[in-house]
C-alpha positions as CSV (number, residue, x, y, z in Angstrom):
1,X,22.5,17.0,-13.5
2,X,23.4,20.3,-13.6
3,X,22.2,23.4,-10.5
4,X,18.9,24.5,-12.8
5,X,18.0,21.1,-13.1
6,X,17.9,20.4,-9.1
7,X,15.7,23.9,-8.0
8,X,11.9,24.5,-8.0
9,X,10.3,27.1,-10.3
10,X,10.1,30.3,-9.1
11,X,6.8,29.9,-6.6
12,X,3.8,31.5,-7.5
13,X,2.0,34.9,-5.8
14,X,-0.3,34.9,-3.2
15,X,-2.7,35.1,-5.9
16,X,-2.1,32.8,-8.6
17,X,-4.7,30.8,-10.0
18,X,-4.6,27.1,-10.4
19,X,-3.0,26.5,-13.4
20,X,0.1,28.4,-12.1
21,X,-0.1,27.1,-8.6
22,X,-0.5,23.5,-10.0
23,X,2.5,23.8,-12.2
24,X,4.8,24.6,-9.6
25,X,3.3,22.1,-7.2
26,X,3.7,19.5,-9.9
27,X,7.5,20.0,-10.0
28,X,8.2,19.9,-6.2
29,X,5.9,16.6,-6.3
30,X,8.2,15.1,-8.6
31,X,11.1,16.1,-7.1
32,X,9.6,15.1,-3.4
33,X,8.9,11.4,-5.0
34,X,12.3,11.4,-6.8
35,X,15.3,13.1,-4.9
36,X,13.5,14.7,-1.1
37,X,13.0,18.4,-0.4
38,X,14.8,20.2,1.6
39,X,13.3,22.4,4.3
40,X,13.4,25.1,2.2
41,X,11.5,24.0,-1.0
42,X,9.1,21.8,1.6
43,X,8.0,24.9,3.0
44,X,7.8,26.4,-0.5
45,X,5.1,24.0,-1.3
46,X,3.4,24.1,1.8
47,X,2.8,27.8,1.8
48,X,1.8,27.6,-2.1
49,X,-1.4,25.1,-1.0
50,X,-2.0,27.4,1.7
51,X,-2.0,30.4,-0.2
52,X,-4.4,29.1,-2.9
53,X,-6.7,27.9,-0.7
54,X,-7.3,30.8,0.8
55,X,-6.9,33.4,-2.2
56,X,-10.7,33.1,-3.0
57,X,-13.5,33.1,-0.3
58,X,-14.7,29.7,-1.2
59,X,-11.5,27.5,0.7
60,X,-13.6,24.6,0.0
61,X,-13.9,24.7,-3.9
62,X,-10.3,25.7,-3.9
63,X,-9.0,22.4,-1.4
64,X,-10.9,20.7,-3.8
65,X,-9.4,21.8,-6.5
66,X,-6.0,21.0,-5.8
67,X,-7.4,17.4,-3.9
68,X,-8.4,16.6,-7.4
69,X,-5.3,17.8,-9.2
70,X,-3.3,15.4,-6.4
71,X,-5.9,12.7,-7.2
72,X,-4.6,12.6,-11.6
73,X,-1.2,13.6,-10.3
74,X,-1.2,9.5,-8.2
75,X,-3.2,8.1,-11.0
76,X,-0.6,9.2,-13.7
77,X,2.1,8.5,-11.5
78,X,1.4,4.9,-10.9
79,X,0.0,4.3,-14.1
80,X,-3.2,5.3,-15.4
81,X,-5.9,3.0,-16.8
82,X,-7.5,6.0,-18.6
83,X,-6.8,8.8,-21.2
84,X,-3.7,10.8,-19.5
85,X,-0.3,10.4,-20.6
86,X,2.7,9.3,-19.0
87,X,5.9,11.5,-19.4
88,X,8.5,8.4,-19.5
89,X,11.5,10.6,-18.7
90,X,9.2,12.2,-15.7
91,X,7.8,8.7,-14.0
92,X,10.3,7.0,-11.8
93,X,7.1,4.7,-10.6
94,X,5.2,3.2,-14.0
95,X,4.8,0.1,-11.5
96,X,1.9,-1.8,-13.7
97,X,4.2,-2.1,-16.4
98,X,7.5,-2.5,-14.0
99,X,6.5,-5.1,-11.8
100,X,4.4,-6.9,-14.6
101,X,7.9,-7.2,-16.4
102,X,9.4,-8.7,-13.4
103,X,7.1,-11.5,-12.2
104,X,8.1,-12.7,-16.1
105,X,11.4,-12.6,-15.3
106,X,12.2,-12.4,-11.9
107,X,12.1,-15.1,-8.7
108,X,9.6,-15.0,-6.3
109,X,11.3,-13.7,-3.8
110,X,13.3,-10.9,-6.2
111,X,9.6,-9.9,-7.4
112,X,8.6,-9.6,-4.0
113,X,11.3,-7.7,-2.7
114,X,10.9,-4.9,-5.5
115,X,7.4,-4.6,-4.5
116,X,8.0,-4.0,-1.1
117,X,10.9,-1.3,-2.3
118,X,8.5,0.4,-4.2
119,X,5.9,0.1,-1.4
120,X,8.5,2.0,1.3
121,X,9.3,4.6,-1.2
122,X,5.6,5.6,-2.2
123,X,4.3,5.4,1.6
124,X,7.5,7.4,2.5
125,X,5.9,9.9,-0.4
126,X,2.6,9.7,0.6
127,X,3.2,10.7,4.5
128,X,5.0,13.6,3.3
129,X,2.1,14.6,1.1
130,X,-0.3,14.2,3.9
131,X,1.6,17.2,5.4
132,X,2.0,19.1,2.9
133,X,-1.8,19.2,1.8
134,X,-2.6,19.8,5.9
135,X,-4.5,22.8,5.1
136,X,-7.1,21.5,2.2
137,X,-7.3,18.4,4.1
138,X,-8.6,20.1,7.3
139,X,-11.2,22.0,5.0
140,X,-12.0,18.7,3.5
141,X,-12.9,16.7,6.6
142,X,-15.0,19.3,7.6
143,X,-17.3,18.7,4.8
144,X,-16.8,14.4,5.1
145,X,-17.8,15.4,8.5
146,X,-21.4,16.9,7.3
147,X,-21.4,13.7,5.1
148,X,-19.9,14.5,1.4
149,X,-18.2,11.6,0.7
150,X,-16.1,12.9,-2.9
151,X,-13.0,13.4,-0.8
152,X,-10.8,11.0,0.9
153,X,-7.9,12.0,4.0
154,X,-4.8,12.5,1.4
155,X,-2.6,9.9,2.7
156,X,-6.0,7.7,2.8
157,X,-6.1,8.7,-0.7
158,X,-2.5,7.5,-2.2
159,X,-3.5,3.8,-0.2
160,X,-6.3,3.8,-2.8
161,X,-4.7,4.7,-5.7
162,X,-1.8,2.4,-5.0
163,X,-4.6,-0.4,-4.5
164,X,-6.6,0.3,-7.2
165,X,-3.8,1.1,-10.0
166,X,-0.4,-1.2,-8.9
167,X,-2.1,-3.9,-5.9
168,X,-5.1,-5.0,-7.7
169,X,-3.8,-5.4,-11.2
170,X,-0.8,-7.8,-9.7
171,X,-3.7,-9.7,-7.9
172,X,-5.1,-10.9,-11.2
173,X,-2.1,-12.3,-13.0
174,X,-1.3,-15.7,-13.1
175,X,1.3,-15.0,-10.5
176,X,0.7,-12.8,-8.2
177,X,2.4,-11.6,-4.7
178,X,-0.4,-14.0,-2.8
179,X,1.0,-17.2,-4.8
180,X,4.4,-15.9,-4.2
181,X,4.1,-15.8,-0.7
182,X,2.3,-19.2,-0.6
183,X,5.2,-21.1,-2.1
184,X,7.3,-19.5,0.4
185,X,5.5,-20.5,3.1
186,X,5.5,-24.1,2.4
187,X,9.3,-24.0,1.6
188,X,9.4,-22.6,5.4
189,X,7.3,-25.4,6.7
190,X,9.6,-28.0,4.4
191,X,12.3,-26.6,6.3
192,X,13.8,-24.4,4.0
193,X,15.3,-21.1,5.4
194,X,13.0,-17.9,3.9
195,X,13.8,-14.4,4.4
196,X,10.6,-14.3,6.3
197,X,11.0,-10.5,7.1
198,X,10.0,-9.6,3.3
199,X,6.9,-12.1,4.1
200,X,6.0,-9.9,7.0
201,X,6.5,-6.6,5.3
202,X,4.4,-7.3,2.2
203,X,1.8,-8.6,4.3
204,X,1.8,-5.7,6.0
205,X,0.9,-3.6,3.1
206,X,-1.9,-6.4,2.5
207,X,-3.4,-4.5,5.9
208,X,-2.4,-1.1,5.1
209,X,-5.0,-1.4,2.1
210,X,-7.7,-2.1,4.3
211,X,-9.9,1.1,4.4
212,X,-13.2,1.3,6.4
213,X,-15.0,4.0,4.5
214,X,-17.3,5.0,8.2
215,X,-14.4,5.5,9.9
216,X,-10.8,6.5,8.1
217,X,-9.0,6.1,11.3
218,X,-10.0,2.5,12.2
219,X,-7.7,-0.4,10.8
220,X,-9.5,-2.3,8.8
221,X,-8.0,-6.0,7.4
222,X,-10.6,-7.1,4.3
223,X,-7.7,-6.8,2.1
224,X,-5.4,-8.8,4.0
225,X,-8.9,-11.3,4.8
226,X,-9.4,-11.6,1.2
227,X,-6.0,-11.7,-0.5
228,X,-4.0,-14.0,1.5
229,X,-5.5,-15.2,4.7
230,X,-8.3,-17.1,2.8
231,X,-5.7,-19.0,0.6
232,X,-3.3,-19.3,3.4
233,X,-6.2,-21.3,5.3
234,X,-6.6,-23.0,2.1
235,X,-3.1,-23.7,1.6
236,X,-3.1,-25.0,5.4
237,X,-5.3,-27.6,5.2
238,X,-4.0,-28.7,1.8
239,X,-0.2,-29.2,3.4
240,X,-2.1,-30.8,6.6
241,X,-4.2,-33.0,4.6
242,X,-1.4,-34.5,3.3
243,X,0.2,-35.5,6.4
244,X,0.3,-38.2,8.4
245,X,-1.0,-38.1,11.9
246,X,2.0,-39.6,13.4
247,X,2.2,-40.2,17.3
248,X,-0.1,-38.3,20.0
249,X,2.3,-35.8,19.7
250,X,2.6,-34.8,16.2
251,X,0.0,-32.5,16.5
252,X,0.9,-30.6,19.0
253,X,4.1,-30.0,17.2
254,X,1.9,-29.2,14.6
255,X,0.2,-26.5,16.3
256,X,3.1,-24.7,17.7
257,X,4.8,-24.5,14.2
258,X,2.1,-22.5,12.8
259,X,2.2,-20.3,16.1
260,X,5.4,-19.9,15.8
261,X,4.8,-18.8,11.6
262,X,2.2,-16.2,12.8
263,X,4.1,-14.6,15.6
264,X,7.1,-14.3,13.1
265,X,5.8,-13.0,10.0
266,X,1.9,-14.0,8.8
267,X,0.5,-12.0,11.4
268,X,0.3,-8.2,10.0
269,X,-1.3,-6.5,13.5
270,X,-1.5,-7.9,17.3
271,X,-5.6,-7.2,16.7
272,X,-5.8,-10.0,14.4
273,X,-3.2,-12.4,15.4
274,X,-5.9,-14.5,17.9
275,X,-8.7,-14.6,14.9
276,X,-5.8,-15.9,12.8
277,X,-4.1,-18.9,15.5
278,X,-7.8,-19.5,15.8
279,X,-8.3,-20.6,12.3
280,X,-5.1,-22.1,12.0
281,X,-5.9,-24.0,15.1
282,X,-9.4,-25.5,13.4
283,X,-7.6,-26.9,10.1
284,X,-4.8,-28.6,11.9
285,X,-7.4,-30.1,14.4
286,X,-9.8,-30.9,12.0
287,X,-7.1,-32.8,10.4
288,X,-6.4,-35.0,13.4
289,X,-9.8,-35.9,14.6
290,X,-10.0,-37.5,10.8
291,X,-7.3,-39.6,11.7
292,X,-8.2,-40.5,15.0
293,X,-12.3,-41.4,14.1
């Protein structure tokens, strides 16, 4: 790669419309998502947003602006279900299509693992977006504050598109990362050694997703409810049904297995850890008072 491939564009003036700003903002983007910034070309960006949104007296239609600009710049990056095109020599992510290719030809745990690479490197994006797009955000939430509801917090924003565009789409194939993890699971309760730190680190994207549209701030765990606690309950009773009930001690062993399992890895957040034991704690009881009636 040679020097004039590694440096921004010249930045824009003060007063440069969208179009130009855009442009420019476009490359940096790339080149934050692909190779880092330096301070330099960080701050390059940063002032470009901030100039633009304040060229005109309307900072709110101009935040907007370049909110929606960032919203098609995700979309396309991740792979858009609609019209725009995707520059192949541009798009290091194209993670439909990638990680489609590899639960066809990948193990579980490989599939998983190059999720959760992915995963690091397009939070690790995202936070440094938030940053950089401090200014039109803070105009923003002043009018999600008054109750318009168009705009989303910008890192909030890249959690949605990553749901929406890479999660969701890997849910509904025939394998997906919930299934994957499944298997694992019951390899870990055969006895098998699993690398359970992946377990825990896709799971915790599972909660990540969770968004609670009244309140931005709040964790919220429907995706991690929906997507893998459900079938891990499931699952549970399913492996427990199976069992025999042993001696009086059996399920007691029982029991502390599967709090063990959620201290290590199922559990995403302390906040939900007692709802989950609680659950788990139902199913393997339920299981021996059928064997003791």
């Amino acid at each position: 790669m040679t020097e004039a491939d590694t440096q921004l564009p010249t930045q824009p003036t003060p007063k440069a419309d969208l179009e130009e700003t855009w442009a420019f903002l476009h490359v940096g983007i790339d080149r934050l998502f692909t190779e880092g910034l330096d301070h330099f070309d960080y701050m390059r960006l940063y002032s470009t947003i901030y100039n633009y949104c304040t060229s005109l007296p309307d900072a709110q239609a101009c935040s907007t602006n370049v909110y929606v600009k960032l919203k098609e710049y995700l979309a396309t990056r991740l792979g858009s279900t609609g019209e725009v095109k995707i520059p192949l020599k541009s798009i290091r992510f194209k993670l439909i299509y990638i990680l489609l290719q590899r639960i066809l030809k990948l193990r579980g745990k490989e599939v998983l693992r190059h999720y959760v690479d992915e995963w690091d490197h397009y939070t690790r994006g995202a936070s440094h977006l938030n940053r950089l797009f401090t200014y039109p955000d803070r105009v923003l939430k002043r009018e999600r504050e008054k109750g318009n509801t168009d705009t989303l917090p910008i890192y909030t924003l890249a959690l949605v598109q990553w749901k929406e565009r890479v999660f969701l789409p890997l849910q509904q194939q025939e394998i997906t990362l919930t299934t994957l993890i499944l298997d694992l699971i019951e390899q870990d309760r055969n006895g098998c050694d699993i690398d359970q730190t992946l377990i825990k680190d896709v799971l915790s994207s599972f909660a990540s997703l969770g968004i609670d549209e009244n309140d931005f701030g709040r964790k919220c765990f429907d995706v991690y409810r929906a997507h893998f606690l459900e079938p891990f309950l499931t699952t549970t009773k399913d492996y427990y049904e199976k069992k025999s009930f042993g001696s009086s001690d059996t399920h007691v062993n029982w029991l502390q297995s599967e709090e063990t399992r959620i201290d290590s890895y199922v559990c995403p957040d302390t906040d939900i850890r007692d709802e989950i034991l609680s659950k788990c704690v139902d199913v393997v009881r339920g299981k021996t008072e059928q064997e003791t009636e």
